[in-house]
SEFI-624670 format. One record per atom (N, C-alpha, C): residue in one letter; x, y, z. Coordinates in steps of 0.1 Angstrom, whole numbers, plus 5000, padded with zeros to 4 digits. Layout:
AXYZ ...
//
This chain:
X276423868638 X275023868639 X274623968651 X273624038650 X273324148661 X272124068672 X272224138681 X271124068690 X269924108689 X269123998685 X267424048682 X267024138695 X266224248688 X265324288697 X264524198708 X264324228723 X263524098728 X262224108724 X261423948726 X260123978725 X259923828737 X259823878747 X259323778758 X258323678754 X258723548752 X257023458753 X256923428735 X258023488730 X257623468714 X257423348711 X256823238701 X256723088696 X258423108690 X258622948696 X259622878689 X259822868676 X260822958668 X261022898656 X260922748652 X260022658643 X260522508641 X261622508630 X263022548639 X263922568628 X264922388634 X264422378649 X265822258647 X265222178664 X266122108661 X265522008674 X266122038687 X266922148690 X268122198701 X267422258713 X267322218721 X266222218729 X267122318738 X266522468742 X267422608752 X266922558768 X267622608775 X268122598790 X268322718792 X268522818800 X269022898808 X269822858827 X270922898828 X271422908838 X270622998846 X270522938863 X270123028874 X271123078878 X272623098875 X273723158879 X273523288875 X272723308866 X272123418855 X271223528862 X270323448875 X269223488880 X269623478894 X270923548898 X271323528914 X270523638922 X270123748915 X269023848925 X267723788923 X266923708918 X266023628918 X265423548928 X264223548934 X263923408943 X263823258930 X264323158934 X264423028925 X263123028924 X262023018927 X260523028924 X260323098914 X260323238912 X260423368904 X261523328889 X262723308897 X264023258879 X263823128873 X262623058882 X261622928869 X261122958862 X259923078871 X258823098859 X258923228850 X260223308851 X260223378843 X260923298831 X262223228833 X262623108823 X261423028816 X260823028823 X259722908815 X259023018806 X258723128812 X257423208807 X258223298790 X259623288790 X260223328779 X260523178769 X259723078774 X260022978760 X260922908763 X262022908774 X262722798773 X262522688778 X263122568773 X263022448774 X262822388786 X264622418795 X265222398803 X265822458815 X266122398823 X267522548833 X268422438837 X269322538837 X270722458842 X270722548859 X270622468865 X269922498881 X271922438887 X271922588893 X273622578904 X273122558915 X273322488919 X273122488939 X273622608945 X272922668952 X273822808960 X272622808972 X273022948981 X272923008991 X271022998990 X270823078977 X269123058979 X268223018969 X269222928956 X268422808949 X269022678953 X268422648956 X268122518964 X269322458972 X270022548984 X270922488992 X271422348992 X272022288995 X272022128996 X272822099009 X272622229016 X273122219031 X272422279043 X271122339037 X270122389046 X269322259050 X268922299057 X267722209065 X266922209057 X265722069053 X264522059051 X264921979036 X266021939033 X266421929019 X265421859010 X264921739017 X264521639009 X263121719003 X262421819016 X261021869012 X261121979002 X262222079003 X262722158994 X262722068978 X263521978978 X264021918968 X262621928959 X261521808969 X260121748961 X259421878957 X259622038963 X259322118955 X259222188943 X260422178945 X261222228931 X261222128921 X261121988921 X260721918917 X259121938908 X258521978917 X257121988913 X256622088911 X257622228910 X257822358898 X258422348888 X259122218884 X259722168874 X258922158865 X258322038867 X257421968864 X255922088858 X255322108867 X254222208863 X254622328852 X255822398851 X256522518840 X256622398828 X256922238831 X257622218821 X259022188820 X259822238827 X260922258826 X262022158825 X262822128812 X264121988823 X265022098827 X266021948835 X266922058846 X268121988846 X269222018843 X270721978848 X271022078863 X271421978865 X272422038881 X273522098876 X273922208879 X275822258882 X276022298895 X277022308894 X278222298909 X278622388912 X278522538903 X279722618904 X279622748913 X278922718922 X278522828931 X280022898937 X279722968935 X281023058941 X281722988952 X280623058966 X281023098984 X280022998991 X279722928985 X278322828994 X279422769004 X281022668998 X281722599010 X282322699015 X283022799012 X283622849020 X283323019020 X282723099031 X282423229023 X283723309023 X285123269027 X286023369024 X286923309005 X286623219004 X287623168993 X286623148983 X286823218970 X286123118957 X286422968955 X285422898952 X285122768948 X285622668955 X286422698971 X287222638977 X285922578984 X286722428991 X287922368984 X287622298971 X288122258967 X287922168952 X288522048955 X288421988950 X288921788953 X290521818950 X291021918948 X292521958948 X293321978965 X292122048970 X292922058981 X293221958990 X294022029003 X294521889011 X292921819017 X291821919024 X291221839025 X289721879019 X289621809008 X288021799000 X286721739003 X287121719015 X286021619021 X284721739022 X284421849019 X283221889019 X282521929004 X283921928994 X283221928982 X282921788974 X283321678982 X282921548982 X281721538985 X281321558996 X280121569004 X279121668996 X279121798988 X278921878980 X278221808968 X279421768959 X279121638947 X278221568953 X278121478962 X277021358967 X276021388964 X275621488973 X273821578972 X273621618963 X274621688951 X274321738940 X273721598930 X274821478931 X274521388928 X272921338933 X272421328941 X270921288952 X270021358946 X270521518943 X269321608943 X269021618926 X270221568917 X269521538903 X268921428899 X269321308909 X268421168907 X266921218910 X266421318921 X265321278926 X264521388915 X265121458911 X264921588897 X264721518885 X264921418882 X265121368866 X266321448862 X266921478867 X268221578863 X269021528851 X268721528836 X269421518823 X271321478830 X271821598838 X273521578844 X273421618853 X274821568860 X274921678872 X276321658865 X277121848870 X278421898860 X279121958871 X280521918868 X280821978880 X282621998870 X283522038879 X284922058871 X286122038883 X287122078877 X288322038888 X288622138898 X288822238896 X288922328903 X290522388896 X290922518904 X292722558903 X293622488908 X294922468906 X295422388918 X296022528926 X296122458940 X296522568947 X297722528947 X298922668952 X300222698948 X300722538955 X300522548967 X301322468974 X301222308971 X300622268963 X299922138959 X301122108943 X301622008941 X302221978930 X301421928923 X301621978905 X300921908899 X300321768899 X301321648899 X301421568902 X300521508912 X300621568926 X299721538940 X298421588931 X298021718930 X296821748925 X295621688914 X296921578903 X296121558893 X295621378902 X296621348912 X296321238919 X295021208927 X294921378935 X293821408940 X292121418928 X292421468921 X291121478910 X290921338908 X291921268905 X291421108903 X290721048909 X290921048922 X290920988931 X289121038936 X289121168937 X288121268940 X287021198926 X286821218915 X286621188906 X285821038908 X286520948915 X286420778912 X285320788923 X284820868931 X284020888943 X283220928938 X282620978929 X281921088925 X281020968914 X282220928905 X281620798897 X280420688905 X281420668915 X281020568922 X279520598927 X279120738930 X277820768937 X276620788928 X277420868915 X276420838903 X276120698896 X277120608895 X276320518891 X275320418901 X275720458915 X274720388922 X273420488920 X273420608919 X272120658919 X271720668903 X272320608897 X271420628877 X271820778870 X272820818877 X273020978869 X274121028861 X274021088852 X274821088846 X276121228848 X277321198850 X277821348850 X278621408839 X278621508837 X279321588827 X280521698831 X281721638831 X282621728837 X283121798826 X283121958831 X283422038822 X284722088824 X285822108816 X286922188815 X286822308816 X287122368820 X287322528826 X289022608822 X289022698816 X290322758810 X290422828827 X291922778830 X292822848841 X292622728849 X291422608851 X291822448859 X292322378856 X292522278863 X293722158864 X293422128850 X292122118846 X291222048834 X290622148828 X291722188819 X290922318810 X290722318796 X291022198788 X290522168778 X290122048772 X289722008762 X289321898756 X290121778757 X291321798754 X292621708758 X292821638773 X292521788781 X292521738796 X291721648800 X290221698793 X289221558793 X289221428794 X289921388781 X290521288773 X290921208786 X292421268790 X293221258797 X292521148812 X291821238815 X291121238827 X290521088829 X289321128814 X288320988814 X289320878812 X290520858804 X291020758807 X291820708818 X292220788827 X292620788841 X291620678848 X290220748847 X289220668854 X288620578846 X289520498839 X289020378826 X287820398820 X287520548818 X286220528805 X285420488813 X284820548823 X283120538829 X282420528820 X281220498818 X280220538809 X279420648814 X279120718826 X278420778832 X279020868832 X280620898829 X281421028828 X281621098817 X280521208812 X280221278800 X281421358801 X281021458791 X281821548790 X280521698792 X281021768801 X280221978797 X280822028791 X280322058779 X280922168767 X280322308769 X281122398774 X281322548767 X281422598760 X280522658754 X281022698736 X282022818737 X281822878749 X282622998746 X284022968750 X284422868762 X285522808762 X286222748750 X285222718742 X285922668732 X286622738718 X286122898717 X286523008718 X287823018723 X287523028735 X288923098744 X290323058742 X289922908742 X291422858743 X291722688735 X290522658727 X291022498716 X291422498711 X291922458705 X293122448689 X292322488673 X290822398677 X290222358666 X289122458665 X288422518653 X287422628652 X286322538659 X285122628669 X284222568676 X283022528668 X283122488658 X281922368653 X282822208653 X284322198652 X284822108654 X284722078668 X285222148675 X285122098692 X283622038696 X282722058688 X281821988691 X281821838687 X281621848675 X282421678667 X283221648677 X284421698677 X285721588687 X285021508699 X284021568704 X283721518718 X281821468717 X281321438705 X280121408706 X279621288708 X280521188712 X280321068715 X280221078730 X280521178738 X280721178752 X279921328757 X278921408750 X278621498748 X277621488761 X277021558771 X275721488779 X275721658782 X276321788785 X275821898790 X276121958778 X275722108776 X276322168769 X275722388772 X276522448779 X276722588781 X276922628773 X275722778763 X276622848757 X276322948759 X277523088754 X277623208756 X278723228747 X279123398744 X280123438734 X280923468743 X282323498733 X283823468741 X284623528731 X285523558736 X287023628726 X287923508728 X288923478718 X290123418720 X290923458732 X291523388740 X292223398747 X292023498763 X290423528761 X289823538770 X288623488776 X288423478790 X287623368797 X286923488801 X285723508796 X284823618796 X283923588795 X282423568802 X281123508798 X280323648787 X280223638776 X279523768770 X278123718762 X277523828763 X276123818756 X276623758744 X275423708735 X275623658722 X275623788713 X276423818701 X276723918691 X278423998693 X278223998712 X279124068718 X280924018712 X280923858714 X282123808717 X282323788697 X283223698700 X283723658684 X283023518676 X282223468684 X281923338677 X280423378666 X280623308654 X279423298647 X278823148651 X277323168651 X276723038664 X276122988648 X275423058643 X274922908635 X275522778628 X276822808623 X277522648625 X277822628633 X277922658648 X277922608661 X276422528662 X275722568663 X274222528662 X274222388657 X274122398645 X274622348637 X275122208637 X276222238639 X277522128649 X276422038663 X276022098669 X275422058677 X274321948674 X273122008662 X272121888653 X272821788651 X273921798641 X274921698636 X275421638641 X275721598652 X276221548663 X275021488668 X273521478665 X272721428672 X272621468688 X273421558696 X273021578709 X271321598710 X270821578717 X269321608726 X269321668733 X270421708743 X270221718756 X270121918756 X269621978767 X270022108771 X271222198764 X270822258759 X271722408755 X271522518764 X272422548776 X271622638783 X272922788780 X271822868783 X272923018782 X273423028798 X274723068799 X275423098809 X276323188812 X275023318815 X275623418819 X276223458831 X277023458841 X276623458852 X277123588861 X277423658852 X277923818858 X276023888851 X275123838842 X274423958841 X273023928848 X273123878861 X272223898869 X271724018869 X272024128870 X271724258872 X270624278860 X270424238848 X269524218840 X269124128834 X268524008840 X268323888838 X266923878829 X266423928835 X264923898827 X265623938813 X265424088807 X265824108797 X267124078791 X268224008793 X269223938788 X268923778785 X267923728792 X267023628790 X266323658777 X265623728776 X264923758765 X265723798751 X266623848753 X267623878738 X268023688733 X268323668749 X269423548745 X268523498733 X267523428743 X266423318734 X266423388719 X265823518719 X265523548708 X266823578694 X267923578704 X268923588693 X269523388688 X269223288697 X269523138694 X268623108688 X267823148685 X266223118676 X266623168659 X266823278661 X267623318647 X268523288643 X269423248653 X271123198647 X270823028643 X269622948649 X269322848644 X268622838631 X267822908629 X267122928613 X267722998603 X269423048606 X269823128598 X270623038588 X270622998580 X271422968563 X273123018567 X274122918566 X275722988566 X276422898555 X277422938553 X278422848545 X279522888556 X280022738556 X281222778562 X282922838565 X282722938551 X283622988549 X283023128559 X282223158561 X281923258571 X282323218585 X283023128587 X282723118601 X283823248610 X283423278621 X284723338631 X285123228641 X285023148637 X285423098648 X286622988648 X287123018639 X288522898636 X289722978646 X290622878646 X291822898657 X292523008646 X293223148654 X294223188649 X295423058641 X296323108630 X297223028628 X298623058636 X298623198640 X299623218648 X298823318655 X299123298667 X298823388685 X299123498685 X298423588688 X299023738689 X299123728706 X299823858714 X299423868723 X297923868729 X297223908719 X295423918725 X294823768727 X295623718718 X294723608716 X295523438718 X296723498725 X297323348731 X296523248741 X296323148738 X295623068748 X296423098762 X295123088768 X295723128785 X296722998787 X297623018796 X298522938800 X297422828814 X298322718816 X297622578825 X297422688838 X296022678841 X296322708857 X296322878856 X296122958848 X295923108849 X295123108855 X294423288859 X293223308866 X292123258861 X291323208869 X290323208863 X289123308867 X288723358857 X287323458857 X286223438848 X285423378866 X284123348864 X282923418865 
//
């Protein structure tokens, strides 16, 4: 499918009930004031709002008044809002995403989680999503998957005292980089009820077993976030929609059928540099891939039966590029 021409502000197809989001990861040259109401003003639903440096710190001063703002530009656009976590350099400005609940000491991405946790209760925030991180060299598997537990059981503990729900997403190249790992995890921490799952569609692309309208079924009993963008096999590449290899309307699709409600947000977060108008394709190309008619013998998106070099799932713990 090719990417529609944009048309800013166009009406909503009434093709389906999948309510769009956009990512402010998307909108990093943006003031958060400015990446609301241009999101809002192109039709979308939702945003999937990252904590960083200058949408809405959670370590600057003034938090609580900040918070009731943004709160009340929510509100006025319209807008719902899930929290993500994935700011690059906010803990540390020399290391990406450091520390993660992997390292020896996580006590500030604990501290991190909390507020993110605070700042979606006082939001109406649909999730707050957060993931594991890499393990670092020196850390044994073993010690590290002990630490996410543990890290994890904290994090539980804060959401269900504040009413929120979280959605931890698998990430290709973390501790927790697929569906399985998921699994794994939630029963570690006996099946929270508050511990969803964040689905990637293009992750699921990159590296599942199963063609990505199934990855949605496997996990829609535990479904609460959901990111999409296109992806190639066996690469972790955030790409425009048309770009990558997935056909979205049985993705789409997959998603009605499954009954989800919640946010579909796009998550681009390299094409800051043209956000408004990558914004505007997006919407206008998920509007068509929702009203569009497939059989599913069209799909692209089923697993190779055998791996080529291009297209081998990344190995546990590769790079990851975000």
């Amino acid at each position: 499918m090719s990417i529609p021409e944009p048309r800013p502000g166009a009406p909503a197809a009434d093709t389906t009930t999948l309510r769009l989001g956009y990512g402010t990861n998307g909108f990093a040259n943006h003031r958060l004031d400015d990446a609301l109401a241009v999101i809002a003003d192109l039709g979308y639903d939702g945003v999937a709002l990252t904590l960083d440096h200058d949408h809405l710190d959670p370590f600057a001063p003034g938090l609580t008044r900040r918070v009731a703002a943004v709160g009340k530009r929510l509100e006025v656009l319209g807008l719902a809002v899930v929290i993500e976590t994935g700011a690059r350099y906010l803990l540390d400005p020399w290391h990406k995403h450091a520390p993660t609940l992997l390292h020896d000491d996580p006590t500030r991405r604990i501290e991190f989680l909390r507020r993110a946790v605070r700042i979606g209760a006082d939001l109406g925030a649909e999730a707050v999503s957060f993931w594991a991180g890499v393990r670092p060299e020196a850390v044994s598997p073993q010690c590290a998957w002990d630490r996410l537990v543990a890290g994890c059981a904290t994090v539980v503990d804060a959401a269900d005292t504040a009413g929120v729900t979280l959605g931890f997403e698998p990430e290709p190249g973390m501790l927790v980089q697929d569906i399985a790992d998921w699994r794994r995890l939630h029963a570690a921490l006996d099946n929270p009820a508050r511990f969803g799952i964040t689905l990637d569609i293009g992750h699921c692309r990159c590296l599942e077993p199963w063609p990505v309208p199934q990855c949605v079924a496997e996990v829609a009993d535990h479904l609460v976030n959901v990111q999409i963008d296109d992806m190639r096999r066996g690469v972790h590449e955030h790409l425009e929609f048309g770009v990558g290899e997935i056909d979205f309307p049985p993705v789409l699709a997959a998603l009605r059928d499954a009954g989800y409600r919640g946010l579909v947000a796009v998550e681009l977060p390299r094409d800051s540099h043209a956000a408004p108008a990558v914004a505007a394709r997006s919407i206008e190309f998920l509007r068509a891939a929702a009203a569009t008619d497939y059989h599913p013998a069209r799909t692209l998106c089923s697993a190779p039966t055998e791996a080529t070099p291009t297209e081998a799932t990344p190995a546990k713990e590769a790079p990851v590029h975000m």
